[in-house]
C-alpha positions in Angstrom: -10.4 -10.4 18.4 -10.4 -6.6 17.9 -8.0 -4.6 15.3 -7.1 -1.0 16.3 -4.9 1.1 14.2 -2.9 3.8 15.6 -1.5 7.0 14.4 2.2 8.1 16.2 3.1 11.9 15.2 6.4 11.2 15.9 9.0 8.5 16.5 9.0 9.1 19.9 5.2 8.1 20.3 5.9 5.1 17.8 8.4 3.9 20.0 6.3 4.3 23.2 3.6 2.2 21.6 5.8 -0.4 20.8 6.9 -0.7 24.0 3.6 -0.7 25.5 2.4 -3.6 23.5 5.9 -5.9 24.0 5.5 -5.5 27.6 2.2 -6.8 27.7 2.8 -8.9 25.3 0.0 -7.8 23.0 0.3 -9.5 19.3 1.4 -6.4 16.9 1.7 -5.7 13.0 3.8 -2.5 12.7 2.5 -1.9 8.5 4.7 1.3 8.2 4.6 2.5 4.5 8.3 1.2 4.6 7.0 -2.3 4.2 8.3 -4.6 1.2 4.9 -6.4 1.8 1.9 -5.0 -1.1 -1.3 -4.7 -0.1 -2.0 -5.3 -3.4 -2.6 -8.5 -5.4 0.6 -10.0 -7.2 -1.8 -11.0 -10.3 -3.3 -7.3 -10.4 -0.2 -6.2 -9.9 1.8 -8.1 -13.0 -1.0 -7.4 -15.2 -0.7 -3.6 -14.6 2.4 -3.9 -15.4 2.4 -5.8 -18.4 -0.4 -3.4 -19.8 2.5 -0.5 -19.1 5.2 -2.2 -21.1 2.4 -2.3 -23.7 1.2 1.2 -23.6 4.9 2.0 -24.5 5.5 -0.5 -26.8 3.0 1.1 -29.0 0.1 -1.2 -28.6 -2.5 0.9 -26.5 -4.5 4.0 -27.2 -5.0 7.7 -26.0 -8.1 9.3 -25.3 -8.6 12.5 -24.6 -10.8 13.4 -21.6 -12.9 15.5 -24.0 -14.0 12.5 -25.8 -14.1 10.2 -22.9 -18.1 9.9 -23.5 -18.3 10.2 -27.1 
C-alpha cells in the first residue's frame, strides 16, 4: 500500500479529488486542518497543559534568552 498526499488550491480542485477517488472507490482520509482528531499524543498533550496551569499558578520560572547558557 502506497500513501499520497495531495494539495487542492481551491475547493473546487478538493472537490474534484474527492470525486475521483469515490468513483473508483479508492480508500481516502480527507485530514483537513478542520479535523477534531490531534495528531498529537493525549498524554503529551495533558501534560503540556498541566505544566501551563502551573506556569500561571506561580510555580515555574523565567529565563531570559541572555542567560539561557549561563
Amino acid at each position: 500500500m502506497e500513501t499520497f498526499i495531495v494539495h487542492p488550491k481551491n475547493n473546487e480542485e478538493k472537490k474534484v479529488i474527492k470525486a475521483f477517488l469515490e468513483a473508483l472507490k479508492i480508500k481516502f482520509e480527507n485530514l483537513t486542518s478542520n479535523s477534531t482528531e490531534s495528531p498529537y499524543d493525549a498524554d503529551f498533550v495533558d501534560m503540556v497543559e498541566e505544566n501551563r496551569e502551573d506556569y500561571k499558578a506561580g510555580k515555574g520560572i523565567k529565563i531570559d534568552l541572555d542567560d539561557i547558557w549561563k
